[in-house]
N, C-alpha and C positions, 0 to 999 in steps of 0.2 A: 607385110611383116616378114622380117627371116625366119625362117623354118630352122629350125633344131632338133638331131633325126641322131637319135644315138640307138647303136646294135644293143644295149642296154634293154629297149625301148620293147623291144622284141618278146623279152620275156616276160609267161601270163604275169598278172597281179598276183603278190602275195598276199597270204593270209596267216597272222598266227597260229590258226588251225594246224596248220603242215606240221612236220615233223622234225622236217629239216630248210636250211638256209644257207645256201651257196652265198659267195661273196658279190655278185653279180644282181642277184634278189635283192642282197640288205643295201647293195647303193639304188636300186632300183624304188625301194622302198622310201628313201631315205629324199633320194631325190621329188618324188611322188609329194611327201610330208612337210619338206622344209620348209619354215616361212623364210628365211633369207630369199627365197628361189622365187617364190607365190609372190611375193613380194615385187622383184627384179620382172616376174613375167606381167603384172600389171604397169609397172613402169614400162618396159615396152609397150605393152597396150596403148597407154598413153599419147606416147610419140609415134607407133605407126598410123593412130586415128588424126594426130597434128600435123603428118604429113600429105601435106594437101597443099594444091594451089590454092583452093580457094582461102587456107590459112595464111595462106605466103602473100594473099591480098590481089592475087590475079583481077579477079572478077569484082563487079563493079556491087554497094552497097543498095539498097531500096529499102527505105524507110516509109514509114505511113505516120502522120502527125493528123489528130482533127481537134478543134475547139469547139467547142459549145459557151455563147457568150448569150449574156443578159444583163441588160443595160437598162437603168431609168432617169431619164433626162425630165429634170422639175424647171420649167420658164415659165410659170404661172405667174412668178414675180417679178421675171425680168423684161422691161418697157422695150427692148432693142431688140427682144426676139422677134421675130416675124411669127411664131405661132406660141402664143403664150398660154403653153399648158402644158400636162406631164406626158412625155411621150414613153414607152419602153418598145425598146429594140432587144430583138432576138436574132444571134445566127449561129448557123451551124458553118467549118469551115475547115473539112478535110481539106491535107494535102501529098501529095504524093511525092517524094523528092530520089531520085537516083543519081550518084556519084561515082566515077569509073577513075583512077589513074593509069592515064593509059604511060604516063613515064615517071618516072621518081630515082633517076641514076642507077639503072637496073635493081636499084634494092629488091626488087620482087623477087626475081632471079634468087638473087642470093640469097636472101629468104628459105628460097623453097631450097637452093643446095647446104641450107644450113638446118633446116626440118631434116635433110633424110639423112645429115648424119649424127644428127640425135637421136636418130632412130637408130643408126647403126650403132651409136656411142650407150643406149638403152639394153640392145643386143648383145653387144660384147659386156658390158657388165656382166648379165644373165649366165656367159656362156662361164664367167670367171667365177663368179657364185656356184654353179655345178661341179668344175673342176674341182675348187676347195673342198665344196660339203663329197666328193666324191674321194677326192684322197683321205678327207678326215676317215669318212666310213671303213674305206681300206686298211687303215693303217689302226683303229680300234676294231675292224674283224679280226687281222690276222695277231694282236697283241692278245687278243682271247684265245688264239690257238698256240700263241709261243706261255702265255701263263697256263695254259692248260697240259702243255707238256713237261714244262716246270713241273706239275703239280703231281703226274702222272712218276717221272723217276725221282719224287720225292717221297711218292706212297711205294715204291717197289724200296728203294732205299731203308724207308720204316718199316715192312715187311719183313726184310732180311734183319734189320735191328733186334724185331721183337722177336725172328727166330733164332736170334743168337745169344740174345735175353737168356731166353727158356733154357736155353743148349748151356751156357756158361751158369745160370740156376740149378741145374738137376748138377751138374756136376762139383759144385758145391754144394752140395748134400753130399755128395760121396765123399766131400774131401780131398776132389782133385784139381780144384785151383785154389786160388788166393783171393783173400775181401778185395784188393785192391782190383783186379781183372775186374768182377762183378761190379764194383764201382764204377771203373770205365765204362764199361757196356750198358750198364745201366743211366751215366751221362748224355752215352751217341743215343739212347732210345728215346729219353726226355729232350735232346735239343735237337731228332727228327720230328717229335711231334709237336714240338712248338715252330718248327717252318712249314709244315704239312698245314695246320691251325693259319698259319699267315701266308701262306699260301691258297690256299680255298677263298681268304679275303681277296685274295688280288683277283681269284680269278670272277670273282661276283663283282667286283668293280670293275672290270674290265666290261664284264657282261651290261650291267648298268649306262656305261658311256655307250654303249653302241646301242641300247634303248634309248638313251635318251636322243642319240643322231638322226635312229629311222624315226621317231615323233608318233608312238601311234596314238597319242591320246587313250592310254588304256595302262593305267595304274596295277594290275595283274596280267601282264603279259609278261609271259614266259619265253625266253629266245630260244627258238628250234636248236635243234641239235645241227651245229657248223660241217656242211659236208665236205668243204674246202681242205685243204692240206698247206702245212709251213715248209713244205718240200716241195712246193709249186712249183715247175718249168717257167723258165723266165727266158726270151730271147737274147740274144748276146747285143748289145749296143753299143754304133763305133762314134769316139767323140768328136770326130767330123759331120758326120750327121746330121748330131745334136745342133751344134755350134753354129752348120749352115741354114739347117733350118729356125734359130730360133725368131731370125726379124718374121718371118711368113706366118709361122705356127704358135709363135710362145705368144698367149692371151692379153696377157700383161702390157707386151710389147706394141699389138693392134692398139687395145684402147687405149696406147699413151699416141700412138699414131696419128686416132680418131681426131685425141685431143690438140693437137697439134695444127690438123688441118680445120677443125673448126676454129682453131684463134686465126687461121689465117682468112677465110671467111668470116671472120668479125673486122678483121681491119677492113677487109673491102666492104661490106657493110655501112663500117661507119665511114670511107671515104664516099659512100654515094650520096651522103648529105651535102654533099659541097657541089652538086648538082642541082639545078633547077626541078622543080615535080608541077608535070601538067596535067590537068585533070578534066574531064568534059562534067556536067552538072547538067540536068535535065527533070522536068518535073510540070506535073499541073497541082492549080487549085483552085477548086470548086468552091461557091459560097452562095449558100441561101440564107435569107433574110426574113424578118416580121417586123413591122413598127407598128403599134397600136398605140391611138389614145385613151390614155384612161380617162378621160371624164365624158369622149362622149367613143363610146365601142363599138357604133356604126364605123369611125373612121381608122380603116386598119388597110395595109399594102404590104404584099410579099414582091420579096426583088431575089433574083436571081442571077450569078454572072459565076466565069468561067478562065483562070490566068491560064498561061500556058507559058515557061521558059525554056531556053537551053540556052548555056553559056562555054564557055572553055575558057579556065583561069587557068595562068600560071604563078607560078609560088615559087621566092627567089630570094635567099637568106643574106641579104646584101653584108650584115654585119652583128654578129653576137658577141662579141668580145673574144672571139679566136677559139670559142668551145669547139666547136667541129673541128679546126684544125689541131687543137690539142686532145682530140678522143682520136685521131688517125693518129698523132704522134705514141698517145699510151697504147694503141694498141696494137702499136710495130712494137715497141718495145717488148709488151708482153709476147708476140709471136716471138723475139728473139727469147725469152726465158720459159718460152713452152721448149724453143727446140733445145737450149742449153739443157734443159730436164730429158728430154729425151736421148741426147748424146749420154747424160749422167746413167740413163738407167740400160743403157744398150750397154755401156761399158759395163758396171755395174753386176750386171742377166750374165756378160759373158762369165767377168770372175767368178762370179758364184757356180755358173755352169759348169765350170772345170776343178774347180773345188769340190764340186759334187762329185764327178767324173772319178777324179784323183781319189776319193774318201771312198768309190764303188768300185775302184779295181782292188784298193788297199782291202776291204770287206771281201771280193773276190778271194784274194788271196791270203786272209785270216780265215775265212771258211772250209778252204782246203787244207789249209795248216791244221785247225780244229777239229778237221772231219778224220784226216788221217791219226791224228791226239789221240780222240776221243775209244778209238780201235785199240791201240795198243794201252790206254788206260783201262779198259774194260775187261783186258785181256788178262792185264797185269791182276788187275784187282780180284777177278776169278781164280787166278790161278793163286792170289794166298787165300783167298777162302779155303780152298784146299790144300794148302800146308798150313794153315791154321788148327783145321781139324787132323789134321796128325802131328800136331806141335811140334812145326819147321821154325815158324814166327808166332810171336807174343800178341798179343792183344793189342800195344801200340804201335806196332807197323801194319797191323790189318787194319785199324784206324785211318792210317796216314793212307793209304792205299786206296783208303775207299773215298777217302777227301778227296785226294786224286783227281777219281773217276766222277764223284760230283762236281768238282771244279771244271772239269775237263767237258764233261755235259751240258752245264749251264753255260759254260762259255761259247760252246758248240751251238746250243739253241740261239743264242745272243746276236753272234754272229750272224746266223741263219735269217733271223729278225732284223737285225740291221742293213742286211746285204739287202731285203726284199725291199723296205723302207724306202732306202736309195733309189732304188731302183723306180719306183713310185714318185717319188720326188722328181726323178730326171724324165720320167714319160709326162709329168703335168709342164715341167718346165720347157719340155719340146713341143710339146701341146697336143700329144697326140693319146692324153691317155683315154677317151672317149673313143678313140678309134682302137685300142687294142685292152678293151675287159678281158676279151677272149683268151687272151694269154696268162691270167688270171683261174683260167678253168682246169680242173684236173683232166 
């Protein structure tokens, strides 16, 4: 059986007891839980116990057959019998038979090189099952941390609202603004807390999908508190790399491989039928006997005797109506439309690789655009708070200011989330994201 040994693997078992939940724990968990996975590793099971010669037909069968017969013979009435009366006969008549093909147009052979890459074809399933249920977990961990920061400068946002509430209130009592300001401010106060309100929703869905990814079977589990960060260090990736290694490393690509080389050991397979199959045959049989008469039971005789074979037949399909030669014809053919599928999906892996590529530098550098934004909107927006309160600007350009700095925020997070995403998508599609969680770690 392949061995499946992920730096994952490393880390103790979780429990929801803890406190907290690194990103590395909840694929750890998640992987642990899955039935897609349980599933994929008994199907391995399966095919590394089927690989075997002696399933591939190496070795020779031995079968054991016995009868037990009882027989009563009535010539009491018949004038031509020589003993005219009822006899019954009893035997007992193990036999022992062993059959070896010692040839059959190598089918054995190929047999057994077509077990082990079912087994291999079992494996790589397994290993693509991981990968997905590992990106899925990934990418609903850190959508918990990008809604949670959502949720985070939308309560600082409503904060500052309700202090400016109060602040624009009291001073209409005094009579130093207008119904219309307080109207305003009291609009941005009600439609903060109805995105604060839909925001909390998203972030308990968010929380929910990643419950239901790690599988704990536990209807009151609470997800720890996420230690990870959406400002994770992510290594820089060059699209050469990618691109060269994706025939060796991208999963997908293997077990179109697998499948490709097992249609090719299907045709030689079936051209081994058009081969003679010889086989050796070998066996005893023992047989004891009773013949008793019934009418008179003094006269009764046990007999006893002893075959013994061994033969070598050959088996030689002179003519079936050209079936054999039409299962070698369908299943060249098929070999050519396993590899047309595999040229389809190589090409295929590439585009989309560089589409990714292309989509993660572009995020690259909307992130930087956003991140430098996101400074001079915060800066902007600060500094009319303070010519607000010495009435520089009105109440709707502090508005518009502060849309701004929201705008400029969530786009900033977005970005932040999209660029990581990518990124995650291109280490599965390299196939190397089992090999780097670590980079994943604060």
């Amino acid at each position: 059986m392949y061995k499946i040994i992920f730096l994952l693997f490393l880390i103790p078992s979780l429990s929801f007891a803890q406190q907290q939940l690194s990103a590395a724990e909840a694929v750890k968990t998640a992987l642990e839980n899955n039935f897609g996975i349980q599933m994929a590793e008994k199907q391995l099971e399966i095919a590394a116990k089927n690989n075997t010669w002696s399933e591939a037909g190496l070795f020779p069968t031995v079968t054991l057959n016995a009868t037990l017969g009882n027989a009563i013979q009535d010539n009491s009435n018949n004038p031509v019998s020589f003993i005219q009366t009822r006899l019954l006969s009893q035997n007992l008549n193990p036999q022992l038979n062993a059959n070896w093909n010692i040839f059959s147009g190598m089918g054995i052979k190929i047999s057994k090189e077509r077990l082990g890459l079912l087994e291999k074809q079992s494996n790589g399933n397994l290993m693509l099952e991981i990968e997905n249920t590992t990106l899925d977990v990934l990418k609903s961990y850190y959508t918990i941390l990008l809604q949670k920061e959502k949720l985070k400068l939308i309560s600082e946002l409503l904060e500052n609202a309700s202090k400016r509430l109060k602040y624009i209130s009291l001073k209409e009592e005094y009579g130093q603004t207008n119904s219309l300001e307080v109207l305003q401010f009291k609009n941005q106060f009600l439609t903060d807390s109805i995105n604060y309100i839909q925001q909390e929703v998203n972030v308990e869905n968010a929380k929910r999908n990643l419950l239901l990814l790690l599988n704990t079977n536990n209807e009151n589990d609470i997800l720890p508190s996420l230690t990870d960060s959406l400002t994770v260090e992510i290594n820089p990736l060059k699209r050469n790399a990618i691109l060269n290694g994706l025939k060796s490393n991208n999963q997908n690509l293997k077990n179109q491989y697998i499948n490709l080389k097992l249609q090719e050991e299907n045709t030689r397979y079936a051209r081994s039928f058009l081969y003679p199959v010889v086989s050796i045959g070998a066996g005893l049989s023992p047989s004891w006997g009773r013949v008793e008469d019934l009418s008179n039971p003094a006269f009764q005789s046990n007999t006893e005797q002893v075959n013994y074979f061994a033969n070598v037949s050959l088996r030689y399909n002179l003519f079936n109506n050209w079936k054999t030669k039409r299962s070698v014809a369908v299943a060249k053919i098929q070999t050519e439309v396993a590899e047309l599928n595999l040229e389809a999906i190589k090409n295929q892996l590439e585009v989309n690789t560089n589409n990714l590529f292309n989509l993660y530098e572009v995020r690259n550098k909307l992130l930087n655009l956003s991140s430098e934004n996101i400074i001079y909107a915060k800066k902007a927006y600060n500094l009319a708070k303070d010519k607000f309160q010495n009435g520089s600007i009105n109440s709707i350009d502090l508005i518009n200011f502060k849309n701004n700095y929201t705008n400029a925020s969530i786009n900033y997070l977005d970005n932040l989330y999209s660029r990581l995403e990518l990124y995650l998508e291109l280490l599965k599609t390299s196939g190397n994201m089992q090999l780097e969680y670590d980079l994943l770690q604060n």
